[in-house]
N, C-alpha and C positions, 0 to 999 in steps of 0.2 A: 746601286748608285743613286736613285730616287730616295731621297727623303725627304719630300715633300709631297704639298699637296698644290695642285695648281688650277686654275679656274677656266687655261684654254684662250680660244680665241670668244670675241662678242658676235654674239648673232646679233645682223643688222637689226636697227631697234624697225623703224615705219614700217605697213605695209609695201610702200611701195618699193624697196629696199631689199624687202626679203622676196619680193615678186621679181626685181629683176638680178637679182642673186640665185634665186631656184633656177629661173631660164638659162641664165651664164653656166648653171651646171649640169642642167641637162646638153646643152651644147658641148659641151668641154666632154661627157658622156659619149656621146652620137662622135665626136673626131676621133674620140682616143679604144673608144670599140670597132668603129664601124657601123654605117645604118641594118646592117645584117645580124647583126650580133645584138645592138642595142634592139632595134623588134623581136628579138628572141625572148628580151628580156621582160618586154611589156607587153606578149602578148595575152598573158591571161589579166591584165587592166582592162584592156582594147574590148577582150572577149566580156568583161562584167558589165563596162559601160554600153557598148550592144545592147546587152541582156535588159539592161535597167529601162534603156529607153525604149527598147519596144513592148516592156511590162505597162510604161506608161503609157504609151500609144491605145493598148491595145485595153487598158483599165479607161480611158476614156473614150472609145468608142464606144465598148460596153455600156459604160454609164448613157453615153448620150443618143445611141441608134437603139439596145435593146433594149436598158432598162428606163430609157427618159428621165433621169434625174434632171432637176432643174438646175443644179450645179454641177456639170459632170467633172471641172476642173477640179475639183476637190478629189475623188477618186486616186486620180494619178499622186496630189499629192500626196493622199495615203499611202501610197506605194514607194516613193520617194522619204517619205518618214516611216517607212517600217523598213527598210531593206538597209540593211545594215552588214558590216565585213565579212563574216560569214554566216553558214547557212544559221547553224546552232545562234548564234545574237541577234540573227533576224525573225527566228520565233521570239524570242523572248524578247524584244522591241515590239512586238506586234502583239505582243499578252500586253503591255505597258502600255502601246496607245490605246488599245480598247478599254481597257481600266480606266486612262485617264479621263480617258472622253462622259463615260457608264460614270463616274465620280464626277463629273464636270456638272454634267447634265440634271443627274441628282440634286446635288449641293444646291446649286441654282434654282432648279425650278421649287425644291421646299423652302429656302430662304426668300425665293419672292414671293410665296403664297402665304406667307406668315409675315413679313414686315413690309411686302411691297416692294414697287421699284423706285431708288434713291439712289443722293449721292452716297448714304451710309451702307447702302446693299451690296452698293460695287465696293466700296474700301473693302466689307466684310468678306465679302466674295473670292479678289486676289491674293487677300492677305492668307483666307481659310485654304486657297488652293494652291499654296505657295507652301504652307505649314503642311497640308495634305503631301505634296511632292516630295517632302523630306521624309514624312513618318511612311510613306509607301516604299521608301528606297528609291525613288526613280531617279532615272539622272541628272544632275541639276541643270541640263540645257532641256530638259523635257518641261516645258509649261504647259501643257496641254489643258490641264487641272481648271487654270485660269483663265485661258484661253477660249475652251469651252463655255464656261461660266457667264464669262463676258459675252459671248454671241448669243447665249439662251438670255442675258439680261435685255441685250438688243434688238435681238428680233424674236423672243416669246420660242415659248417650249416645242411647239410644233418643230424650230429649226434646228432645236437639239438633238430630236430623236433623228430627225434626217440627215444629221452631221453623225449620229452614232450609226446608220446605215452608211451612209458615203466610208466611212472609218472602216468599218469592217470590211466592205467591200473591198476596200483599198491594202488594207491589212491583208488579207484572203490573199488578195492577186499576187502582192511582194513576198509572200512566206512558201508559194507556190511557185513564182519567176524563180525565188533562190535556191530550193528543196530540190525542185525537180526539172530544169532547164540549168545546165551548166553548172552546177554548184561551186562557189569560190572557194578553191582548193590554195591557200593561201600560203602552202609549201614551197611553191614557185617562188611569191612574189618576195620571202625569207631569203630564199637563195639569192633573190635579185639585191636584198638589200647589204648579203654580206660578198657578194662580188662588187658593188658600189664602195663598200669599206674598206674592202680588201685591195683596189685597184687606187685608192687615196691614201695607203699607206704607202703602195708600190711609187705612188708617185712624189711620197715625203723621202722614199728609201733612195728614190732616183736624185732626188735633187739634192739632198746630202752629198751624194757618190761624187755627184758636177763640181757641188761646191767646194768638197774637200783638193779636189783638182786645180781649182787656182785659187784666188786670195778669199780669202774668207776673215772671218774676225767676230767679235761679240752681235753686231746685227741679224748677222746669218745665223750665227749659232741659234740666238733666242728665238727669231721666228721660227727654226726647225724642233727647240721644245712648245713655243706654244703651238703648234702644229696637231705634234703628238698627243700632248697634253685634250686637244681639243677632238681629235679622236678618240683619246682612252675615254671619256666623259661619252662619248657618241656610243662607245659599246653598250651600252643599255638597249639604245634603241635595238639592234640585233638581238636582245636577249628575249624582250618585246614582241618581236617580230616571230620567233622560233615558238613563245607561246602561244600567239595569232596560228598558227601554222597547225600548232596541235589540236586548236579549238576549231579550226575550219572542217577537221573530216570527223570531227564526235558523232557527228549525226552521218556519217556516210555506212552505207549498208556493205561497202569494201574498204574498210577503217585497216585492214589489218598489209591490202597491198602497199599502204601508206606508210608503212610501220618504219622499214630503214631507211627511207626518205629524210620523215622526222627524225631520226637517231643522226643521221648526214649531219642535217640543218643545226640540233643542237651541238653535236660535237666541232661542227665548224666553227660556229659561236663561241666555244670555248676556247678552242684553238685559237682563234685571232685574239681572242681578250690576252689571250697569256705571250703572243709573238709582238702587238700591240704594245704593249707593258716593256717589252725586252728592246722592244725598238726606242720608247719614250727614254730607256734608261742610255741608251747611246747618245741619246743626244743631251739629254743632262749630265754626258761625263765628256760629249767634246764643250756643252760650256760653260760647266766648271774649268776646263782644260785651259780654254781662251780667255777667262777670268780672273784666272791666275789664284784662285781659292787654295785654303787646303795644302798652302807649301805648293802649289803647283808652280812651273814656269811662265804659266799664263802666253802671252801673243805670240813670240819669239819659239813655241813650242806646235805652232799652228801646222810647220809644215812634216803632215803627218806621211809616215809611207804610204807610195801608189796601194800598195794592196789593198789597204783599209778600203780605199775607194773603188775597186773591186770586187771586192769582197760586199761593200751595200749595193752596187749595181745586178750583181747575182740576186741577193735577197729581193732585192725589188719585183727580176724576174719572178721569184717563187710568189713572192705578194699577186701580182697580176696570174697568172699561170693555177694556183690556187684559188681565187674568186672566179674567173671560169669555169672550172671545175664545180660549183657550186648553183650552175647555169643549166636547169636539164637533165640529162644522161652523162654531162662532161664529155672532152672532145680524146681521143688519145693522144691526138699533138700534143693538146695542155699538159697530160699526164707527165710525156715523154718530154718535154720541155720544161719543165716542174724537177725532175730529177737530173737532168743535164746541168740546170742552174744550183743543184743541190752541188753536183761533185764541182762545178768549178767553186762552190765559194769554200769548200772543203780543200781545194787547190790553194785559192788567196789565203785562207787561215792560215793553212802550213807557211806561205812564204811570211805571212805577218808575223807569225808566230818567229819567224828567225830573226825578222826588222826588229822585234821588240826587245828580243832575248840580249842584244847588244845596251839597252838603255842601263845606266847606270844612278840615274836620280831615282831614288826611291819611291819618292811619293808619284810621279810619274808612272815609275814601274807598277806600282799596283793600279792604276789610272787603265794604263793598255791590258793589263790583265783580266781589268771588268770589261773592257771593249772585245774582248776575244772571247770571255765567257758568255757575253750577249746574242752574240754573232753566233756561236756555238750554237746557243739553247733554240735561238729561233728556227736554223735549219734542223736540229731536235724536233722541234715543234711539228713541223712541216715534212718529216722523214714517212711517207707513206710504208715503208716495208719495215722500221724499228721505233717510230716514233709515239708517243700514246693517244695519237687521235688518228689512229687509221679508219674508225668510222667516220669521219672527215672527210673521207675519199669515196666519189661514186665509186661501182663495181667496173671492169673495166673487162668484157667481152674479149 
């Protein structure tokens, strides 16, 4: 039914915009889980952010009680610049700041011993450690290069070598907070991102259901495909996230108790990309339907049988009941609430399937055909005991 391509909804453009847009969705989060459910969800955040600030705490004491650094604030923020999503990217941010700094510090102190200090020393300086940042690979918010450069132009070499000690020290502490204190095991926070997806379809599925209920028309139709539309586009981020997930336990020395976690995470990912798709496509054929495209009947065809709208009320369940699942160990309720909501919309099909079977306009006729095949393939999608993402599904005790 999709043949096109659509661009979704706009993300608020300002800062402030998309600040009090995140907030409204964590709210909407916290009512529509519960505060019990939603701390389940963030507790290994809660748990990293702990871990970070008492690395930093405890990186500047160090600096300032045992080792008397004359800047011990720097320390911490070595640790804060090398501690990165997981453990495996926080070595290797912390191989990157020390380079940058050991490269800073260099460049600098031989370019002022040979042309002196100038305004041409500094131009030479950010521009050579700006080009250095790219030929090293580093990441292009990493300026450390120039950064460096410029404080040994300011305050003389002596301050360089003690910013490449404060570095390392700070490096050391972050690569050891993340390695060996908690490690971000970033499987969870995967799970958390596709029970967030998965519970904003349920709630695109639901408000379809309401809508087809009473009067509806071209308005509602289109918000319910840019909806989707702005979803399907969202599934990336999940796909993102599932590789975060595998890149957090590389380094774990129990990599392999991770194993069907990870296999969860991805085939969950996949699963919704493709129930996602089948949903987007029902609503670009109710609004073609109310468009009157295509030989269709268009507005006067609006009033579709109840079933269809039990039939996405069921799927919704499965949407919501499936992203918990996706939360943890999963809950049996969900399991058994997941499959409840399976056979009633196997129920509304059948009665659909009769509503429809009387239509006699053709072009219509094949219209409710892709709306039952859609319906169909999703609870396919989502069938734990014949469906093809049963590693989808935690283990169920």
């Amino acid at each position: 039914m999709e043949g096109e391509t659509g661009h979704g909804r706009e993300v608020p453009g300002s800062p402030l915009e998309r600040i009090v847009s995140g907030g409204a969705a964590a709210l909407a989060r916290v009512r529509s889980m519960g505060f019990g459910r939603w701390l389940r969800m963030e507790r290994e955040a809660l748990a990293q952010t702990i871990k970070v600030t008492a690395a930093c705490a405890v990186a500047w004491w160090l600096a300032a009680y045992v080792l008397k650094v004359d800047l011990p604030v720097l320390v911490p923020i070595g640790v804060l610049l090398t501690v990165s999503a997981t453990a495996y990217s926080t070595l290797v941010r912390g191989g990157q700041q020390i380079l940058a700094v050991v490269v800073g510090v260099g460049a600098a102190t031989a370019l002022i011993w040979l042309i002196g200090a100038n305004a041409w020393t500094l131009a030479v300086l950010v521009a050579a450690g700006l080009v250095l940042t790219r030929l090293l690979n580093l990441p292009a918010q990493n300026v450390q290069i120039p950064i460096t450069a410029l404080l040994v132009f300011a305050l003389g070499s002596t301050y360089g070598f003690a910013r490449l000690w404060d570095v390392l020290l700070g490096a050391g502490i972050g690569i050891a907070a993340n390695l060996l204190v908690l490690p971000p095991r970033f499987v969870d926070k995967a799970g958390k991102e596709l029970c967030g997806l998965s519970g904003e379809l349920a709630d695109l599925a639901e408000d379809m259901s309401r809508g087809l209920r009473g009067d509806w028309g071209k308005d509602e139709a289109r918000d319910w495909l840019e909806r989707a539309r702005g979803l399907s586009q969202r599934l990336e981020d999940t796909e993102q996230a599932a590789d975060q997930a595998a890149e957090s336990v590389r380094l774990s020395p129990r990599r392999r108790r991770y194993d069907r976690r990870l296999r969860q995470v991805a085939e969950a990912a996949t699963c919704l990309d493709h129930a996602c798709h089948q949903l987007r496509g029902i609503a670009r054929g109710l609004m073609d339907l109310v468009a009157g495209v295509r030989g269709l009947p268009g507005q006067r065809a609006a009033d579709l049988p109840e079933p269809l709208a039990d039939e996405l009320a069921a799927l919704a369940r499965v949407f919501r009941d499936f992203g918990m699942l996706q939360i943890g160990n999963g809950r049996r309720e969900d399991m058994e609430d997941l499959c409840a909501a399976l056979d009633d919309g196997e129920r509304q099909q059948r009665r659909l399937a009769t509503e429809f079977h009387q239509t006699r306009h053709v072009e219509l006729r094949s219209l409710q055909g892709a709306l039952l095949d859609d319906c169909a393939r999703i609870r396919h999608e989502f069938d734990p005991d014949t469906g093809p993402h049963k590693a989808a599904f935690p283990r169920q005790d």
